[in-house]
N, C-alpha and C positions, 0 to 999 in steps of 0.2 A: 246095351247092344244085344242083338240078337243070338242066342248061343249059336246056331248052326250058321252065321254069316263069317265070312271071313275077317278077320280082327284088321283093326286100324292102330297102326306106332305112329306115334307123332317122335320128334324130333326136338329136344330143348337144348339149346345151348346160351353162349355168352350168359348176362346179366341173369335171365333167366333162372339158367340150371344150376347158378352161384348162389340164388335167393333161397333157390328150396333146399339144399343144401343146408343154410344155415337155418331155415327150420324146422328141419328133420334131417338131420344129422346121422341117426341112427340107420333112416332109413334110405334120403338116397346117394349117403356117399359110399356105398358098396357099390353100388349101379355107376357110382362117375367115371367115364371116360374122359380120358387127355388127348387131344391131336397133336399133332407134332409144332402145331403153331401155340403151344401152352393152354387153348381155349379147353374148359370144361364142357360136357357132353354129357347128354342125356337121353337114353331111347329109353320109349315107355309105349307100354298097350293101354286102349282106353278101355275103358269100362261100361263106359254113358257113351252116346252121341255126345258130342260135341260141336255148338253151334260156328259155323265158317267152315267146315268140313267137307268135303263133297260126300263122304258115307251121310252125314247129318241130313244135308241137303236131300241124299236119293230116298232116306227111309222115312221123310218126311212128304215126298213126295208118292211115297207106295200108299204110306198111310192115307193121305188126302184123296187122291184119287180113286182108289178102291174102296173107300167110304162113301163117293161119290157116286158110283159106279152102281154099290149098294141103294142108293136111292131114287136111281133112275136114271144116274143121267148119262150120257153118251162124251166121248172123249172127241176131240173134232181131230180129223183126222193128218189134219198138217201143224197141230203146234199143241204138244204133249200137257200143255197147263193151262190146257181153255177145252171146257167142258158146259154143254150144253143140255138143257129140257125142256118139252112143251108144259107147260104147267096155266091149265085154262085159257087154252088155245092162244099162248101168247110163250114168245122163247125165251128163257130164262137163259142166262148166261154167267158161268163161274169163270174166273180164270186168274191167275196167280203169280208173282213172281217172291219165290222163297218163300216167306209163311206169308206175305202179304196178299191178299185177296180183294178184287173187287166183281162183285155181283147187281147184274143190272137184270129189273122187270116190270114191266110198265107198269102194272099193279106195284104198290108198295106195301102193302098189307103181306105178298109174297116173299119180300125180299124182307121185310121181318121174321115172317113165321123160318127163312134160311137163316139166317142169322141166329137165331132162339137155336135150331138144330144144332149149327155148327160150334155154339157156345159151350151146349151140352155134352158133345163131341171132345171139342179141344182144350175149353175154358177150366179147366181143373183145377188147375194153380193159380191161374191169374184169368178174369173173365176179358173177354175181346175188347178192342179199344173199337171202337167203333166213330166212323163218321160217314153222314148223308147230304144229301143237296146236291146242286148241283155242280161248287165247287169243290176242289179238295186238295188240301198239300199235300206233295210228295215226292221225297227225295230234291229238297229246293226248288221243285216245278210246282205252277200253281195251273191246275188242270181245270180248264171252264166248261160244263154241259151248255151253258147258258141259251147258246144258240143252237135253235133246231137244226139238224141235222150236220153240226160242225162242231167239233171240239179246237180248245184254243190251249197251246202251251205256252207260259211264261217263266221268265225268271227273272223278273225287276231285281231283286233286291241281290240274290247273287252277282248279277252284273252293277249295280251300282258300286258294292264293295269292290269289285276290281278297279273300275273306272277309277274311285275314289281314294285306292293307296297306290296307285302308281306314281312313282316318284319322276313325274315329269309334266309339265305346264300342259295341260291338253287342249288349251286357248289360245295355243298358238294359231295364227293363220292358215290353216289346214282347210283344202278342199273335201268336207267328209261326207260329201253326198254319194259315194261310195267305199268300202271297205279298203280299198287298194287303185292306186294306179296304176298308170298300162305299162310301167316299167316293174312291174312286181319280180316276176320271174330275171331279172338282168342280174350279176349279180359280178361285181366290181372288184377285178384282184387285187387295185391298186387301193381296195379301199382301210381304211383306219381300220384294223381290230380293237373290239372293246375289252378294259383292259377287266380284269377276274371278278371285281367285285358286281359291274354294269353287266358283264358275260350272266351273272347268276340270276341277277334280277329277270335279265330278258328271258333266261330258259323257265323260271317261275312265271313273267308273264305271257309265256307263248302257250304254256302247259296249261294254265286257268281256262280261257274259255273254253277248251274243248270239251268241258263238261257241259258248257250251253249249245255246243254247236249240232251235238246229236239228238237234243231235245229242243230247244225254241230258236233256233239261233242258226239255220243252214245256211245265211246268206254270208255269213263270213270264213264257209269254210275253206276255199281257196285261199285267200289271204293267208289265213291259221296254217294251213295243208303246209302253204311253201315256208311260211318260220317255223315251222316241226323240223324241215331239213337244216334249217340254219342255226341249230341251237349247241351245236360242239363249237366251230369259231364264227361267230358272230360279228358284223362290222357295226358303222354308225350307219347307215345305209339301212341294213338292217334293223337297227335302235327307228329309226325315222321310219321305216314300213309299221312298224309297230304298235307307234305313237298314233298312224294314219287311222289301224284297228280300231284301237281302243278308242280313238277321239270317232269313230264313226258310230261304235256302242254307245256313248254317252250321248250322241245327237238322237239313237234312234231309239236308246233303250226302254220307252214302252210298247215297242211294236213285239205282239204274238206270234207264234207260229200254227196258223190255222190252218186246218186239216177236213174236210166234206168229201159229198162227192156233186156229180152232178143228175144225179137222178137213172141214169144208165145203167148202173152196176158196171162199167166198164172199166176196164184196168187200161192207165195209158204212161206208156214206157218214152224220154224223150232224152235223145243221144246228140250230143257236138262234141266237134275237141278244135283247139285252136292250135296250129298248123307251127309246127319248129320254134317253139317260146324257149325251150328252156336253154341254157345255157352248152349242150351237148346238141343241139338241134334236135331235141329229140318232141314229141307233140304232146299236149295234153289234154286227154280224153274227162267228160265232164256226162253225167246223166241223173235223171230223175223219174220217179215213178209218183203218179197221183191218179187219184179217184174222180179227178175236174177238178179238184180247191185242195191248193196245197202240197209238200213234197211230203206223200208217207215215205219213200226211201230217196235218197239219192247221194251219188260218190262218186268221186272223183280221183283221176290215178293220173303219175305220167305214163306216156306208151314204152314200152319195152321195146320196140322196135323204131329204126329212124325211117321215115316214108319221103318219097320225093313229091310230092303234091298234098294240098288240104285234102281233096276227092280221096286217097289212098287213106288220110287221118283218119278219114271222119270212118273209113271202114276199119281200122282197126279199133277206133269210139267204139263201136256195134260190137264187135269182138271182145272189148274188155267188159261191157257191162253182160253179158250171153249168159252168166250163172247166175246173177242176180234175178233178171231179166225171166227164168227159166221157172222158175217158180210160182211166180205170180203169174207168167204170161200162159203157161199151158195148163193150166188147173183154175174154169172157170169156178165163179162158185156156184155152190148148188143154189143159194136165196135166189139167183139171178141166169136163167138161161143163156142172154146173152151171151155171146162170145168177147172177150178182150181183144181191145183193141189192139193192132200190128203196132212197133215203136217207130218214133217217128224221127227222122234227124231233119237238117234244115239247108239238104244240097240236092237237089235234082240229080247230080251228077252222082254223088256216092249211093243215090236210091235207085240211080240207073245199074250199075257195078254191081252190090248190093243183090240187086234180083235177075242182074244177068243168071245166068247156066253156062257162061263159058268163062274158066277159070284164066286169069291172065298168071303168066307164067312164072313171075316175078312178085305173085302176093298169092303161093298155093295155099299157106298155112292160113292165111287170112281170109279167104275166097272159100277154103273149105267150114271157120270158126263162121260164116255168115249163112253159109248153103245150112248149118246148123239150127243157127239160132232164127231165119224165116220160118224154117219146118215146124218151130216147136211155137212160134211164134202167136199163129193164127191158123183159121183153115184156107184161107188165101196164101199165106207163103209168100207175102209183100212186106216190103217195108215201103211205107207212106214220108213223102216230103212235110213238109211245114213251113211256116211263113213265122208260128209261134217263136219266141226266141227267150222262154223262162230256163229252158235246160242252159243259155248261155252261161247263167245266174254261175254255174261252175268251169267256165272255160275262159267268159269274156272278164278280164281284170275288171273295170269300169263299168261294170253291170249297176243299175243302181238297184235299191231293193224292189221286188215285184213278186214275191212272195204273199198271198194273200193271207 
């Protein structure tokens, strides 16, 4: 650790600070603390980094970057761990998450001779693991360049293993040409609670794919979203939505999550919510951001507020996604003059509201969250209707897959 940085204590107790104890004895049972609950205790300062740390993490990232920095290259100005340079009229691109790095340059003789550098750099102890081509694992995703100007996410094989230890017949006669049916959101007082041991299984199986659904897998996140809430008392109702999921995984799980654009540079935002579903009456707002092919971002929430019309939903829709929405939408990029596109929802009526200038009385806080989010929108200060219906993909149950 750096002498002049501020020191890092970590914390050891239970099993742990019982272990080291018994093998140095000498050393840290002078240091043992008791709580009042009998557990042993351990505070200690480190010495080294320590990898999972957030100090580890920051001095690994001063290191990289200022190393970077030293070689030419420029830090991009909206996301601290993607750093760019021209390098023979063509753009070289680093960028990182933790120590792992991927670097892309049309030339490959480039993206060697960085490699060779950064081995020399880092490779001290252990030289760089290194992989090329066009595909590549990571983190259980299998990442495809394959196709020009589209990248494709998968995760076959993690969602098989789900698929395949669920202890329940998923051949059953199940309608699974979508994730969920339109009763999703209902939610039964009258019905069977499942009893502790089926209660545990379903909170391990609700919990599993969300690790596919932020990377290959967004068309199930509604379904997912509503058994995240169901996972403290769970019914058979819920066991059976469940079953719906996963038997729809296994009809569909070799489909990718593909990501392009459309040749525009244009950034396009697309908002619904569907109108008093949940059990409180309350709406739930659904959106998505793509490039023309595919969802780079999109989420789904319920509304915080109860609305007495879809037309009021769909503008508090607009409202919930506005910080998301705020960052992509007002910071063209520079590759691209263009301006991005206005977001789009799929109501004539909330895009008339929407872009009125006269607040109704009874939606100021709402009225003012949209007067917001037009300004920052576009240089028109519109929001555009659609006839499209992929943002439904998070509002409408029965969506089927249309994710490309």
């Amino acid at each position: 650790m750096p002498e002049d940085d501020d020191p890092v204590h970590i914390r050891i107790d239970g099993a742990m600070a019982t272990l080291l104890a018994q093998l140095g004895p000498d050393r840290y049972d002078p240091c043992m603390v008791t709580n009042r609950k009998g557990k042993n205790i351990l505070f200690t300062k480190a010495n080294k980094a320590i990898y999972g740390t957030l100090k580890a993490a920051l001095l690994f990232w001063e290191k990289l970057s200022g190393t970077l920095k030293e070689w030419g290259y420029v830090a991009n100005p909206y996301d601290s761990c993607t750093m760019n340079k021209m390098i023979d009229g063509k753009q070289c691109t680093i960028l990182w998450h933790v120590d792992d790095r991927k670097i892309s340059h049309v030339n490959p003789n480039v993206v060697t001779s960085i490699l060779n550098q950064l081995d020399g750099e880092f490779g001290g102890v252990s030289p760089l693991t290194v992989t090329r081509g066009a595909v590549h694992e990571y983190f259980r995703m299998t990442i495809n360049y394959s196709q020009k100007g589209k990248v494709k996410f998968s995760m076959f094989d993690y969602l098989e293993d789900i698929v395949a230890n669920f202890p329940d017949d998923l051949k059953m006669n199940r309608n699974t040409a979508t994730s969920a049916a339109d009763h999703l959101f209902t939610v039964s007082e009258s019905a069977v609670k499942l009893i502790r041991k089926q209660a545990v299984i379903f909170h391990q199986y609700v919990a599993k794919p969300l690790f596919a659904v932020k990377r290959a897998r967004p068309d199930i996140r509604t379904a997912n979203a509503f058994l995240c809430t169901r996972v403290q008392h769970p019914d058979v109702d819920d066991w059976k939505k469940l079953a719906q999921v996963l038997g729809y995984i296994k009809d569909t799980i070799f489909i990718p999550q593909t990501i392009g654009g459309d040749g525009t540079g244009s950034i396009y935002w697309y908002v619904d919510a569907s109108f008093a579903v949940h059990h409180n009456m309350k709406s739930h707002t659904g959106g998505m951001m793509t490039f023309g092919v595919g969802a780079a971002i999109s989420m789904l929430t319920k509304q915080k507020l109860n609305t007495k019309s879809s037309t009021k939903a769909e503008l508090v829709g607009v409202d919930d996604i506005k910080l998301l929405a705020r960052p992509s939408s007002a910071r063209p990029s520079k590759a691209s003059p263009r301006a991005p596109a206005p977001p789009t929802v799929n109501s004539n009526a909330s895009v008339a509201r929407a872009n009125s200038t006269v607040t109704p009385s009874n939606t100021t806080t709402v009225a003012t969250s949209i007067t917001y989010l037009t300004r920052i929108a576009s240089a028109t200060s519109r929001l555009l209707a659609t006839t499209r219906r992929i943002q439904n993909t998070h509002t409408a149950t029965v969506m089927p897959y249309i994710y490309p």
